[in-house]
C-alpha positions in Angstrom: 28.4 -46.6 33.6 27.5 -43.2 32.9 29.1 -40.9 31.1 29.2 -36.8 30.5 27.7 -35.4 27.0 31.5 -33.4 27.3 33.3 -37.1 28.2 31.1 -38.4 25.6 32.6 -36.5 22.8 35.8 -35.8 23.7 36.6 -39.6 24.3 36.5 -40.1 20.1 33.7 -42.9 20.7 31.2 -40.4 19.8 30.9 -42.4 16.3 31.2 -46.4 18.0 28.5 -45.6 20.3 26.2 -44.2 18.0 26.6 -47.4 15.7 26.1 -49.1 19.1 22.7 -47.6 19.5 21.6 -48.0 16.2 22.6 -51.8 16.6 20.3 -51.9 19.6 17.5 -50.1 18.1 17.5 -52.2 15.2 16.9 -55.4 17.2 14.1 -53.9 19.0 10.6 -54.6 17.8 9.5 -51.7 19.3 5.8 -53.1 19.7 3.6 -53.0 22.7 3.4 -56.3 24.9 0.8 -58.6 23.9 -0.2 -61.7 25.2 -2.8 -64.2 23.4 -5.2 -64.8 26.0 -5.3 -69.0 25.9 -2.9 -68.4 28.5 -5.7 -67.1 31.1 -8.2 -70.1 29.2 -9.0 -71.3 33.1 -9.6 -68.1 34.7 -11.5 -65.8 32.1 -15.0 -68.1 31.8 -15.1 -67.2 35.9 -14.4 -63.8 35.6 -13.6 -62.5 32.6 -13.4 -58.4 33.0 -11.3 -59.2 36.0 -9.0 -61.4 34.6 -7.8 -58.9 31.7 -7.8 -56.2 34.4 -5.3 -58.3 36.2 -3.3 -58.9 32.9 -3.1 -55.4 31.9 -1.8 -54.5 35.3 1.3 -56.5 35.0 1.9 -53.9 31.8 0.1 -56.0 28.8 -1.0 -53.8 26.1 -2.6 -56.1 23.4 -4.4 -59.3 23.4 -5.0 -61.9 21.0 -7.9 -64.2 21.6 -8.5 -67.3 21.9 -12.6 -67.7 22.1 -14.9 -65.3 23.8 -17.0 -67.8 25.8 -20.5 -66.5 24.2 -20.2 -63.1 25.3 -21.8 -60.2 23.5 -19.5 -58.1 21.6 -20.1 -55.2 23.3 -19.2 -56.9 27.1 -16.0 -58.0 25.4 -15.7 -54.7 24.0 -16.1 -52.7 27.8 -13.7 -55.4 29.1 -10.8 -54.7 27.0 -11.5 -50.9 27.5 -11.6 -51.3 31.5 -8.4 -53.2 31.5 -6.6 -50.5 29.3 -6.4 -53.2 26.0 -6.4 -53.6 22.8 -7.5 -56.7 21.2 -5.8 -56.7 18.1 -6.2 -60.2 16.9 -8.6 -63.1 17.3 -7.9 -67.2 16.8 -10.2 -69.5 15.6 -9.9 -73.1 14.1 -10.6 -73.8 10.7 -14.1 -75.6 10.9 -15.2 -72.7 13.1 -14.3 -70.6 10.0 -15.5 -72.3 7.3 -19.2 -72.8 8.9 -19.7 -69.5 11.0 -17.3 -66.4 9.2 -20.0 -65.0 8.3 -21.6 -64.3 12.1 -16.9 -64.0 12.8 -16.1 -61.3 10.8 -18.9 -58.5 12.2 -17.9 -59.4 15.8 -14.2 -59.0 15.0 -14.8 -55.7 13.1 -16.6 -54.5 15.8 -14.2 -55.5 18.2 -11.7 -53.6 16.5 -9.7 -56.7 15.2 -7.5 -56.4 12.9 -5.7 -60.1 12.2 -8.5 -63.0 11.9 -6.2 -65.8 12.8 -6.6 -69.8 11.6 -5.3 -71.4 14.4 -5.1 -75.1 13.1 -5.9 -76.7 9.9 -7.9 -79.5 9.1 -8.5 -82.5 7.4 -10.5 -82.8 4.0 -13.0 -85.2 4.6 -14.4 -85.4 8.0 -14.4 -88.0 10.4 -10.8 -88.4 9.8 -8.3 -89.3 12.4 -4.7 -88.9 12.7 -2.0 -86.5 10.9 -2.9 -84.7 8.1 -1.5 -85.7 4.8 0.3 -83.7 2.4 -3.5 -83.4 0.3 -4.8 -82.4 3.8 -2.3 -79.8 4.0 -2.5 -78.5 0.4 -6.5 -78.7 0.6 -6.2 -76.3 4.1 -3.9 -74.0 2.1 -6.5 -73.1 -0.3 -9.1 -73.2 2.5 -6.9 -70.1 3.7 -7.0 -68.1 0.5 -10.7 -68.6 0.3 -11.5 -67.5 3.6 -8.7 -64.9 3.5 -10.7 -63.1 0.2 -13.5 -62.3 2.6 -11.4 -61.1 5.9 -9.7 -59.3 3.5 -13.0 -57.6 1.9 -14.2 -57.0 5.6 -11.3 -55.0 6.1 -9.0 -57.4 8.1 -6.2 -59.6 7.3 -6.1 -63.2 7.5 -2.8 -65.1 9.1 -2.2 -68.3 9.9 -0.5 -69.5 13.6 1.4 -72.8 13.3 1.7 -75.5 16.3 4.5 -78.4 15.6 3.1 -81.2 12.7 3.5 -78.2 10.3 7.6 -79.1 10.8 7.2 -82.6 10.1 8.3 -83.7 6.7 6.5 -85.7 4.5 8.3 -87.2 1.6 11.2 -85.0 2.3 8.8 -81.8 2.6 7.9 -79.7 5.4 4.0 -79.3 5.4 4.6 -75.2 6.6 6.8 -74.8 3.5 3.9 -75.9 1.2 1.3 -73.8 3.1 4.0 -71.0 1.9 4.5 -71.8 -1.1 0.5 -72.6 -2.0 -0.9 -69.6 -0.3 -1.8 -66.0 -2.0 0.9 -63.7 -0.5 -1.2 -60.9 -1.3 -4.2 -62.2 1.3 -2.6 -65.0 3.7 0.0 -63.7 6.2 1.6 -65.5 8.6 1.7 -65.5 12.6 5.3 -67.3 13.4 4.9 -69.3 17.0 8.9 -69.2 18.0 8.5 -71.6 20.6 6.7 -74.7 18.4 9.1 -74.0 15.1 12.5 -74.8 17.6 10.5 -77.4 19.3 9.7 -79.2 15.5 13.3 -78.8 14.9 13.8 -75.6 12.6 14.8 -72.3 13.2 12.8 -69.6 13.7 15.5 -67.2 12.1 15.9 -68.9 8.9 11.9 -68.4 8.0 11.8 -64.8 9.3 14.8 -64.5 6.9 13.6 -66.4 4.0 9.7 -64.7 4.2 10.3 -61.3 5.4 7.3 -60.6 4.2 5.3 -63.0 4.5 5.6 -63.3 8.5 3.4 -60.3 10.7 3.2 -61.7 13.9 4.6 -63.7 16.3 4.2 -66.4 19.5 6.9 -65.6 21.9 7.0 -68.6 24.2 9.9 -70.6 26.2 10.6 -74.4 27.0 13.7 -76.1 29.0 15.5 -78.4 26.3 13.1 -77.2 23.6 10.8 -79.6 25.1 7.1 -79.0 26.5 5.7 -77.7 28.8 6.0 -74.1 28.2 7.9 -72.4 31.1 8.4 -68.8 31.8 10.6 -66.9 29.3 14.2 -66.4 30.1 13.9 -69.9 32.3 14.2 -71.9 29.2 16.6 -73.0 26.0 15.1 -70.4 23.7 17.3 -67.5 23.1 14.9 -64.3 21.7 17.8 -62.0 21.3 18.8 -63.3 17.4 15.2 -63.9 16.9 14.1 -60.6 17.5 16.7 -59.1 15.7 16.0 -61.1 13.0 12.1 -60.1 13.5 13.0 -56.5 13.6 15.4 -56.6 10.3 11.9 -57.7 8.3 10.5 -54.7 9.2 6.8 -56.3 9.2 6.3 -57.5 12.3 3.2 -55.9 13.4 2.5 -57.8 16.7 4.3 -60.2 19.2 2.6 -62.3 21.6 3.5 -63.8 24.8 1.9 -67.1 25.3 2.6 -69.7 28.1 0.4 -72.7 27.9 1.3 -74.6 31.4 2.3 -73.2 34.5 3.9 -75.2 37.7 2.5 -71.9 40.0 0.6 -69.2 40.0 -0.6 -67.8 36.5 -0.3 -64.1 36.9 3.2 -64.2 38.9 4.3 -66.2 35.4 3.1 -63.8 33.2 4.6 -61.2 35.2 8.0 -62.9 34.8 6.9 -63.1 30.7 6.2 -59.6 30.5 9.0 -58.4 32.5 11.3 -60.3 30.2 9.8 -58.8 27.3 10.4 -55.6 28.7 14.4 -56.4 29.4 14.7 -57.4 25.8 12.8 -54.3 25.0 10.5 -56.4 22.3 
């Protein structure tokens, strides 16, 4: 409905309005659109400069990787530039960062990177199979303050992205609440995927209550029943309007990612159905 400046203030809801927009505001992230690029995993080793050209088009501002497929830093680089983005953060799993961070961090700093992501943990001794144990889990934890002490000195910040096991209790405790509570606050950050935490059973609200601080980015993704596969957002069971708010009361949230890991058609008409979501809930 629209309504004069004159109606505006002579209809005494000058004041409720006002608190209305503030409201709204405050459960805006007010952050470009990012999507982390494991979405596009099957098209970008074929043509990977298109791909992100396509992906910016549908009004993607900022990527998050998820490999580079053994391209040169400065391909990857032109890429991102052609397709009007920003790569902004980068995943890798923890082996990868425990053998090569060394030959990581340069590329990433090149890149312009500015979160060096962990995106799963790992066991202690090798040739392990199965879920980690609570040792596993406490042994990655100080895996992430080692390796965060040298993102950090390379200018970067480390985070860590959880999947679901993190949710599954052991002896009556949850494996992400002990990679909280045995992590350096001051080096480890953390990069909240929305979609996993509901789908492991907690609430995505309660941590970005409990850790403002602690949580910098996040995985926006949907599922029907909070069960996989990943569908487009806004055909699901998750509800982002309380968790954004929730996200935007923290006032650290530095980047939010869309990321859809299945599709039943097309690729790029789903993530154009992700981003315009994104853009109605103006994330």
């Amino acid at each position: 409905m629209s309504i004069t400046r004159r109606t505006f203030l002579s209809s005494g809801s000058a004041v409720a309005a006002l608190m209305v927009t503030r409201v709204g505001r405050a459960a805006s992230l007010g952050l470009p659109i990012g999507l982390q690029l494991y979405s596009v995993r099957t098209l970008l080793p074929t043509d990977y400069a298109g791909t992100l050209k396509q992906v910016g088009a549908l009004g993607y501002k900022e990527v998050e990787a998820a490999g580079f497929f053994n391209l040169p830093v400065e391909q990857v680089k032109a890429a991102m530039q052609a397709a009007g983005l920003r790569c902004v953060s980068a995943h890798y799993p923890l082996p990868l960062l425990r053998q090569h961070l060394d030959e990581i961090l340069p590329f990433c700093k090149s890149l312009g990177v500015g979160f060096v992501v962990c995106s799963s943990p790992m066991h202690q001794q090798e040739g392990v199979k199965g879920p980690l144990t609570m040792d596993d889990w406490r042994w990655s934890a100080e895996q992430f303050n080692q390796v965060a002490t040298k993102v950090q000195a390379a200018g970067m910040r480390f985070a860590y992205h959880n999947h679901v096991a993190e949710f599954g209790a052991i002896g009556g405790v949850l494996p992400y609440d002990e990679l909280l509570k045995n992590t350096d606050p001051a080096k480890v950050s953390f990069e909240l995927d929305c979609g996993w935490v509901i789908v492991g059973g907690q609430d995505p609200v309660h941590y970005l209550k409990q850790y403002p601080t602690r949580i910098v980015m996040l995985h926006v993704k949907d599922f029907k029943d909070n069960k996989p596969p990943s569908v487009e957002l806004g055909t699901g069971s998750v509800d982002y309007k309380p968790i954004f708010a929730a996200a935007a009361a923290t006032g650290h949230i530095r980047h939010a990612f869309v990321e859809q890991e299945e599709f039943q058609g097309p690729i790029m008409e789903a993530l154009k159905v992700d981003a315009d979501y994104m853009k109605r809930l103006h994330a």
